[in-house]
N, C-alpha and C positions, 0 to 999 in steps of 0.2 A: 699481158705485158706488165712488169714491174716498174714500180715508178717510184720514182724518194719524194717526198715531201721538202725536201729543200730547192726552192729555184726564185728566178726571178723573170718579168714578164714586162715589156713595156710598148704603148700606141698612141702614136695621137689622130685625131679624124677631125673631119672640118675642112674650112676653108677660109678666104682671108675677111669673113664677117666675123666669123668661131670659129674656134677651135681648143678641144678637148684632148687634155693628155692624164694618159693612165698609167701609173706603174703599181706594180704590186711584186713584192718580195716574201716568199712560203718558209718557215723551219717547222720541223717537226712537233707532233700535239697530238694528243690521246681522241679528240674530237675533230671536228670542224669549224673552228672560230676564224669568223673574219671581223678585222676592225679597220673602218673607212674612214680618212679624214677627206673630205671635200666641200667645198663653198657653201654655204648656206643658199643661195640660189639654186645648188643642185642636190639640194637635202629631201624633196619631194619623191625623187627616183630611186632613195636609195634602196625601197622592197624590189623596186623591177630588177635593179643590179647584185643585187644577193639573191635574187631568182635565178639572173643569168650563169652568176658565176658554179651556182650547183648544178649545173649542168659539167663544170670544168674539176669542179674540185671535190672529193668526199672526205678527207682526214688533213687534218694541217692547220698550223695558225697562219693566216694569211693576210698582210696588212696591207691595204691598198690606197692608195693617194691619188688626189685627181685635181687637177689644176682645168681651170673653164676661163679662155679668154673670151673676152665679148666686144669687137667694136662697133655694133650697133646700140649700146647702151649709150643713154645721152642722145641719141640724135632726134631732130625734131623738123618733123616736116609742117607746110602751113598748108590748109585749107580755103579755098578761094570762094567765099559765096556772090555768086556771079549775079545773081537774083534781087541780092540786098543793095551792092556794089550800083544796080543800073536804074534804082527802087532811088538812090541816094543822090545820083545826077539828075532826075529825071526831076523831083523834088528842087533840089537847087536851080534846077533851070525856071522852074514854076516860080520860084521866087522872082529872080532877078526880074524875069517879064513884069510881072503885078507890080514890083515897087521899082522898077527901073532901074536899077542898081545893074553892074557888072557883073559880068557871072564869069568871075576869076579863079574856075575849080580846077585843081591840077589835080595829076594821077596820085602823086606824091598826098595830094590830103585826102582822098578818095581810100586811097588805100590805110590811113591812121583812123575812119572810121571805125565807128563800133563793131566787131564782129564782120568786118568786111574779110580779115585775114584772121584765120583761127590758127594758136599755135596745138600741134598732139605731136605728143612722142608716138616715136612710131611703135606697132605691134610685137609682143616675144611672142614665139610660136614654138613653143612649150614639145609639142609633136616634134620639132627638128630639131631640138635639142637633145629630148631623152635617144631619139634615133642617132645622134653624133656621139653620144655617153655609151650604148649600150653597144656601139660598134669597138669604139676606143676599148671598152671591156674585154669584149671579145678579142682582140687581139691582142693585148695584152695577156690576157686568160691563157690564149693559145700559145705564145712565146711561154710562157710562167710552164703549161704543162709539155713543151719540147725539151727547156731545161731538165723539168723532174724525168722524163721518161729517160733522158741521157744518162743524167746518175744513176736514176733504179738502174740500169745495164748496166754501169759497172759495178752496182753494188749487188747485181745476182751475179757477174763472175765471180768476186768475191767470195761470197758466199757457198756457189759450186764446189769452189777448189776448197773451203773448208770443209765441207762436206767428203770431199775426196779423202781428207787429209784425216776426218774422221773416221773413215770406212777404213785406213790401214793401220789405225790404233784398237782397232776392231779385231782386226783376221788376228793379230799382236797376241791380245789376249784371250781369246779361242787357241790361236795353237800353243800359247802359254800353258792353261790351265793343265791339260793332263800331264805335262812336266812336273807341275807343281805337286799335282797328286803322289806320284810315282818319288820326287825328289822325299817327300813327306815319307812312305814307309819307308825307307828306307833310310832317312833317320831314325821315327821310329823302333825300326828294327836294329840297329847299330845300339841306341839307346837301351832296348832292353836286354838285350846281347852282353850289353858292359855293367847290368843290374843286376842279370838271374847268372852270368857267367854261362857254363854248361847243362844248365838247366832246359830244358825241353819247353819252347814255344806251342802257346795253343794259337794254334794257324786263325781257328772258327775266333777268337776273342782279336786276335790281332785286324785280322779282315770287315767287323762289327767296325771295330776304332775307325778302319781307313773309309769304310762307306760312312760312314759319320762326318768325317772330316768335308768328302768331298760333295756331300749333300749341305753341306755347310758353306762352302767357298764356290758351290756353282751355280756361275752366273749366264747359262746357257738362254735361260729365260729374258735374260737383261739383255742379251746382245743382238737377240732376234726381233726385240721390239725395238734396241736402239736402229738397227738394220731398219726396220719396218716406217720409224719415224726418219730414218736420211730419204728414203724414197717416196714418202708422203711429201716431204718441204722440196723435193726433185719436183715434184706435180705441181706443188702451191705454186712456185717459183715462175709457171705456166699462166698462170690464172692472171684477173685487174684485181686490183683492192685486197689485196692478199696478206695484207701487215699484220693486223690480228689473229688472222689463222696461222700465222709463220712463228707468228710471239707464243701462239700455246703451244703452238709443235715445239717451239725448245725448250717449252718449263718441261715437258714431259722426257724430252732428252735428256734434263741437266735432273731429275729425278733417277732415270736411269742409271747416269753416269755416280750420283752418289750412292744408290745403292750397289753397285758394282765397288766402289772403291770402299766401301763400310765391306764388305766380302773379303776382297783380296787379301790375303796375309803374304804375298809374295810381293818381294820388292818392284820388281822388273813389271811383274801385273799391274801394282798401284803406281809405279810411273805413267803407264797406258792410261789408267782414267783417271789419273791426273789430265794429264795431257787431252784426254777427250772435254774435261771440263773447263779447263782454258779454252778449246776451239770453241764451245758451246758459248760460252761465255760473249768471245769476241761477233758469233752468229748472233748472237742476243743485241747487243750493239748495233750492231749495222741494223737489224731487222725494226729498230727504235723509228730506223728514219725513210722506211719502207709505209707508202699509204695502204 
């Protein structure tokens, strides 16, 4: 399945304690580069999430943003020591009896005691976050590669019907070329017709010239391998990850097509590979944005 490297992907996970939003947006790159900007609290994860995301992605520059809300930061629950709290009445009660004094202890000062109320923040649990992070990836990841698999589809029709389009600039100049031979003696022979007048043609020296000629301008060899590479990038076109292999399949086309047009001395021929090297060209293109 072909896929472009150009898309864009977005998730968020969590719940109303956290929650994590991911988006990530791909153009094309000769590599795999991804560059995260996210919270310094979630800069610890960022190996697990460039683990995950190669599972999703092989070619592409890919930049991913991630926003981490937290409304359990800040909160602080208190701690009750019940032990110390009954250690502290028990004490002030001893008092009041020995010296007779009142024993006027409210809950209200019982609790301003030392250590009777401990303030702690509460726990981050580090495990439920990167689990809420690598979820929000993932789905993200997965939107990001529905986008690319969309365009690579339309960028393999594309490419089919150029490929089509190259195959009848093909059959062109094949049934061209033996015109071209045949149009050639026959100037020739006009030409030397109008040089020796009534002069006697040596047939064997005139037929030397025309096999020369057409061992010179045939490109029979060129259009069977141009043939031979439409139906390879037909196969690639099949395949995952197939950018690279697609890209040298048409250097080797657009090598074809110029030794085919360095050949041609016929007009109507070198418009065909002209024209084949414009298709090639514009394949070249789109195949830039194929992973």
């Amino acid at each position: 399945m072909v896929k472009s490297m150009t898309g864009f992907g977005r998730c968020e996970a969590g719940d109303e304690k956290r929650k994590i939003t991911v988006e990530m947006k791909a153009v094309n790159h000769r590599y795999c580069e991804l560059t995260m900007k996210m919270p310094k609290r979630l800069n610890i994860f960022e190996a697990s999430v460039r683990t995950k995301l190669k599972t999703y992605i092989n070619r592409g520059k890919v930049d991913i943003f991630v926003t981490y809300t937290d409304n359990t930061e800040g909160q602080i629950s208190l701690i009750y020591n019940r032990d110390l709290a009954a250690e502290y009445i028990k004490r002030c009660a001893q008092i009041s009896e020995e010296f007779g004094i009142e024993n006027d202890l409210r809950t209200s000062t019982v609790a301003r005691m030392p250590d009777v109320l401990v303030p702690e923040e509460a726990e981050t649990d580090d495990s439920k976050i990167e689990e809420l992070l690598l979820e929000a990836v993932a789905g993200a990841a997965e939107g990001l590669v529905a986008t690319r698999t969309a365009e690579g589809e339309r960028l393999k029709a594309d490419i089919l019907a150029k490929l089509d389009g190259m195959l009848v600039y093909v059959d062109e100049i094949e049934q061209r070329m033996p015109q071209v031979v045949k149009e050639y003696r026959e100037r020739i022979i006009e030409k030397v017709k109008e040089l020796l007048g009534d002069t006697k043609l040596d047939d064997s020296a005139l037929a030397t010239e025309i096999v020369l000629y057409s061992d010179r301008i045939c490109v029979d060899e060129e259009m069977v391998r141009l043939r031979a590479h439409i139906a390879h990038m037909r196969d690639c076109l099949e395949e995952e990850n197939c950018g690279r292999k697609l890209d040298f399949i048409a250097q080797e086309m657009n090598r074809e097509a110029n030794t085919t047009l360095s050949k041609c001395g016929d007009l109507k021929a070198a418009d065909c590979a002209i024209n084949l090297k414009t298709e090639i060209e514009k394949i070249r293109e789109q195949i830039q944005n194929i992973e």
